[in-house]
N, C-alpha and C positions, 0 to 999 in steps of 0.2 A: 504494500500500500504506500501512497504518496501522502505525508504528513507537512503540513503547512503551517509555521508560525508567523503570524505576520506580527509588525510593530503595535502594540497599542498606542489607539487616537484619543483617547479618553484625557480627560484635563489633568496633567503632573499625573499619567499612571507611568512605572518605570518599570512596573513586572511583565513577567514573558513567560508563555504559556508551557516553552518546553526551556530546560537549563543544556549546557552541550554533556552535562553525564547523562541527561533523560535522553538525549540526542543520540549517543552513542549504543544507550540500552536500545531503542528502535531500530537503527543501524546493526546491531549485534544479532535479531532478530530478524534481519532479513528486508526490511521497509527503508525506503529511502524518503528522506529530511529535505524541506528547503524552510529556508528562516529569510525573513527578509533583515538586509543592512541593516547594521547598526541597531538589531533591534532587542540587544540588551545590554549595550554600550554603557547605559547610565550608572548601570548596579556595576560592571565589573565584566561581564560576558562577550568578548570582541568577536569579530567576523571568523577571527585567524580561530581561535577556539573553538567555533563552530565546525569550520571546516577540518580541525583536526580532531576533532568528534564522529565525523563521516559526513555532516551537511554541505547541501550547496546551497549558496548567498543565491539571494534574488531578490534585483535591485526594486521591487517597486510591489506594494499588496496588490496591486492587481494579476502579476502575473503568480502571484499564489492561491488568489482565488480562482483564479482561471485555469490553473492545472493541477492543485491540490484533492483530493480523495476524500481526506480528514482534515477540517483546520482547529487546531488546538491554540485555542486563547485564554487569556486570565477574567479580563468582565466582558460583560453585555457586548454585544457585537451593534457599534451606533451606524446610522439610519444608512450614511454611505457604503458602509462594509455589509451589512444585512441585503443591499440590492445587490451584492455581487455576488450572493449563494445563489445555488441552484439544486434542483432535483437532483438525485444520487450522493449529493456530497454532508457530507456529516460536520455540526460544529459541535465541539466540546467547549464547554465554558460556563462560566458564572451567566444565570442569565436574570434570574429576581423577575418573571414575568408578572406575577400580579398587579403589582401597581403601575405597569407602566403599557398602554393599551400599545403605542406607534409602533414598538418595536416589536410587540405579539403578532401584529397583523403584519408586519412587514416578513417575517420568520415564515409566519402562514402561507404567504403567496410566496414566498421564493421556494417552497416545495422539498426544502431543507431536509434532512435529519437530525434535530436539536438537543442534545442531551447538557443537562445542566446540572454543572455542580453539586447546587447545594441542594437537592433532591435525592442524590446516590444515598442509601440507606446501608446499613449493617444488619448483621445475627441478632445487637445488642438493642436494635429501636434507635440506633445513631444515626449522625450525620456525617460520616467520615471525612468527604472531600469540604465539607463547611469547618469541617472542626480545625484546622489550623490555622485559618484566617478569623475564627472566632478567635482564641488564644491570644492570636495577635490585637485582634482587634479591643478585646475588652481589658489587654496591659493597655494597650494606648491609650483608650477611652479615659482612666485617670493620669495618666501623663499629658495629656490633652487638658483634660479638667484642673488639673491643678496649675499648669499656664496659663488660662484662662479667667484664673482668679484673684491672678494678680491684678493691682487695681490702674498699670498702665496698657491692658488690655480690656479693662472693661468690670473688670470683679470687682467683690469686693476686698481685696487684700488680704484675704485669708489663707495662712500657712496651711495645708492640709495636716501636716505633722504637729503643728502647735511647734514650744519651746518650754523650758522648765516654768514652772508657774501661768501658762499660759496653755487652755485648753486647745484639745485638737481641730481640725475641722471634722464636719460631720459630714458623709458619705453616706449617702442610699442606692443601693444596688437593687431594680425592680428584674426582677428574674434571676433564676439562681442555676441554671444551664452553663453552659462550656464559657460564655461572654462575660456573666455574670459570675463566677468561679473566677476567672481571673484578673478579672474589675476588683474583687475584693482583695486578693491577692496580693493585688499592687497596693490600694490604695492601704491596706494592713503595715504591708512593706515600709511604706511612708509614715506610718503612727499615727492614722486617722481614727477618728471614729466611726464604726463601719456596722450598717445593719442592709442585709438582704430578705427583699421579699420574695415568698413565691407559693405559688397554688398547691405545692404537693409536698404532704407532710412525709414522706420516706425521705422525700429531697431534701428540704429542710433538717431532717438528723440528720442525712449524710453528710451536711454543711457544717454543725456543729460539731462531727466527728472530725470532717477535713482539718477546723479549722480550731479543736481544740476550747470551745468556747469561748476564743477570743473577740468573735464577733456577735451579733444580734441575729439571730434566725426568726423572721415574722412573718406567718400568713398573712398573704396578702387579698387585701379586702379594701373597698372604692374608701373605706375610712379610714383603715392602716396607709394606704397612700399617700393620701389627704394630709394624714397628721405627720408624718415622718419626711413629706416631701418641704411640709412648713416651714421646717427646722435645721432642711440639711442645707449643705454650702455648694455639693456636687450632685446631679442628681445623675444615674446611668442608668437607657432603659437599653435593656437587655432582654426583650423577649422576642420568642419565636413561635409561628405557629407555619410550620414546612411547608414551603412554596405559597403560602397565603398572607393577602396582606396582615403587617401587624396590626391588632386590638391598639384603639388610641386609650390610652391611662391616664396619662393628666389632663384634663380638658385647661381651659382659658383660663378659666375664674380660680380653678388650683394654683395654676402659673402665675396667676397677678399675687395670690396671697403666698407667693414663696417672697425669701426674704433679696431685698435689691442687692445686685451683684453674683447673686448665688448663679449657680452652670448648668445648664444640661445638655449633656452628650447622648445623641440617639444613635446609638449602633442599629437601632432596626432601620434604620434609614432607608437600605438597598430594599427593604418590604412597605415605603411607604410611609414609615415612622410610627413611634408609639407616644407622640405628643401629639396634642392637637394643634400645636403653632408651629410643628418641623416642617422646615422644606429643604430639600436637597441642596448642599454646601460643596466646594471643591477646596482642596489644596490650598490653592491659590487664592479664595475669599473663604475662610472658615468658618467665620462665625458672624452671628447680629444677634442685634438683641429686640425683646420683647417685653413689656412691662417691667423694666430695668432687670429681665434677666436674659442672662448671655447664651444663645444656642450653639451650640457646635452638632453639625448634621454633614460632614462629609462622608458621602458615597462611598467612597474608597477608601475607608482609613489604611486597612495593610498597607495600600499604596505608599504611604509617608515612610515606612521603610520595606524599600522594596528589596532589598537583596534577602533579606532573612524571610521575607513571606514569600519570595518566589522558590526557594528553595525547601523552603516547608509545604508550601502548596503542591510542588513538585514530589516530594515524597509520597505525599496521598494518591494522588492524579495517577502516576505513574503504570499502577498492575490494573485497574481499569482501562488506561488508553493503550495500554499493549492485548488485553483481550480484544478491545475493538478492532484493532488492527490486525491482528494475531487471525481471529474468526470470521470478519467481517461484522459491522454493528447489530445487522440483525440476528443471527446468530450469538454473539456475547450474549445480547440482550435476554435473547429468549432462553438462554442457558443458566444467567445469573437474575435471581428476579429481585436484588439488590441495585444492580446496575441497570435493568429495565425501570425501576424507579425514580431515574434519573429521566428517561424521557417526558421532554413536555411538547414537542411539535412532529410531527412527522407527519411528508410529504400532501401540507394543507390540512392538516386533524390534531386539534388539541387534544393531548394525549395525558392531563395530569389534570385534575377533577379540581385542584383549589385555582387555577388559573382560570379554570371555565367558572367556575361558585364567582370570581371578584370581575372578570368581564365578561360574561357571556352575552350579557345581553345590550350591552354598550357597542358590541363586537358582531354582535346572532353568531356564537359560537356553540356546537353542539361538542359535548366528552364524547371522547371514542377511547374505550381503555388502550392500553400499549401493546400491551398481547395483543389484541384486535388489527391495531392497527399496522402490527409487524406481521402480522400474519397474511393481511390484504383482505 
């Protein structure tokens, strides 16, 4: 098979979909590589590396879309790269379709085979290919927050760690999942005051196990929200509900009555947000504020360090995009009903039930299961 990485166009993303040891694992296999230029220059990975990987450079994504098999990318494939798929060709990637209609129906007509990330499932009810970029993402989400609360960015000047005689800042983690596990992590790290919420009381003691009692474990309930979101300095939503958009948690009138300067980082962002004043942030512009509090909603947070998420990403990615390759997609698929899980498009039929539940009818998109729709 022919495996195509093209550069991402996405605003300051610098990861890349295959590394040259994933490049060489394909190669060793049997499958020939093209990467286009320069297309992970930023982090560390040059052309010459690529090519002594077994790849060949191609200078320009279109001629990878135009002779690629398989294109393996990091996010959402945007509106220009999405019209140059076509029927027979498979994209592997991050795709977060619920909330975002243009590029569901662009996927649809180009007659694609879409398999997306953070849909592949495990034995264990996981997320696998999500789960590294969660990791990532919910250490940053307080390394983020705690920048952002400095008061020449906008906070209110609050040490997250305190100082001797000088209380800590307060930290609320709404979801207590892979995001929300390392959100507190950090923010512990730091010597915060730290409480997470979440809906499932085994989760919750696994939490106080993890974490030795040193944190707050609180079901989470529209009044445990309410009251803990009042008080804290950072707030991190951290929830998930697989391939569907995220549940909004804090409405307006919570936001107004948090305290001025206070943060909130929405990691659910790529699902749409679990605020009801988030909208989608880049790199480049991170943050505004609302009712004197500061949002941080960037899309891509891995992106901000991209050589350690692309080579964590890489790790997961990796024995799934050689089954595709290895079998052919529909075949893997129909073999692994793990990584059939991962399908949300195929050849014009939305193939993943919570993508149809948040557009269907915005869209007149009918469910067709995956099995169904590999089978014709």
């Amino acid at each position: 098979m022919l495996i195509g990485v093209p550069k991402e166009i996405k605003n300051h993303e610098y990861r890349i979909g295959l590394t040259p040891a994933a490049v060489k694992e394909f190669v060793t296999h049997g499958h020939r590589v093209m990467v286009e230029t320069n297309g992970g220059l930023a982090i560390g990975f040059t052309d010459e590396m690529y090519e002594a990987a077994g790849a060949s450079i191609a200078a320009t994504p279109e001629a990878i879309f135009a002779e690629a098999e398989m294109i393996v990318k990091v996010k959402e494939p945007q509106p220009d790269e999405c019209k140059m798929l076509r029927k027979g060709q498979t994209l592997y990637t991050y795709l977060h379709l619920a909330p975002d209609p243009t590029q569901t129906e662009l996927l649809v007509e180009s007659g694609a085979t879409c398999i997306a990330y953070e849909t592949v499932t495990d034995d264990r009810g996981g997320l696998p290919l999500l789960a590294p970029m969660s990791e990532v993402a919910g250490r940053m989400s307080v390394q983020a927050g705690a920048h952002y609360l400095e008061i020449a960015h906008g906070g209110s000047g609050t040490l997250l760690g305190g100082v001797p005689g000088v209380a800590p800042g307060k930290v609320l983690v709404i979801g207590g999942g892979v995001v929300g596990t390392n959100a507190a992590k950090m923010a512990l790290g730091l010597g915060a005051d730290v409480t997470i919420l979440d809906r499932s009381l085994p989760r919750l003691r696994q939490l106080d196990d993890i974490f030795n009692g040193r944190i707050k474990t609180v079901f989470s309930t529209v009044d445990a929200i309410e009251h803990y979101s009042s008080k804290a300095d950072l707030v991190v939503g951290a929830v998930l509900i697989p391939g569907a958009a995220a549940p909004k948690l804090l409405n307006r009138e919570q936001i107004r009555a948090m305290k001025p300067g206070s943060v909130l980082v929405d990691v659910a962002i790529d699902q749409g947000g679990c605020f009801e004043t988030s909208k989608a942030t880049t790199h480049q512009d991170p943050v505004y504020t609302v009712d004197e509090v500061v949002h941080y909603c960037v899309a891509n947070m891995p992106g901000g360090v991209a050589r350690t998420s692309t080579m964590a990403l890489n790790n997961a990615t990796l024995p799934f995009g050689l089954a595709l390759a290895n079998k052919g997609p529909a075949q893997a698929m129909l073999d692994d009903p793990h990584l059939m899980a991962g399908l949300n498009v195929h050849e014009g039929k939305v193939t993943y039930k919570a993508v149809v539940d948040a557009l269907g009818e915005q869209l007149d998109l009918t469910y067709v299961p995956a099995a169904d729709a590999l089978r014709g």
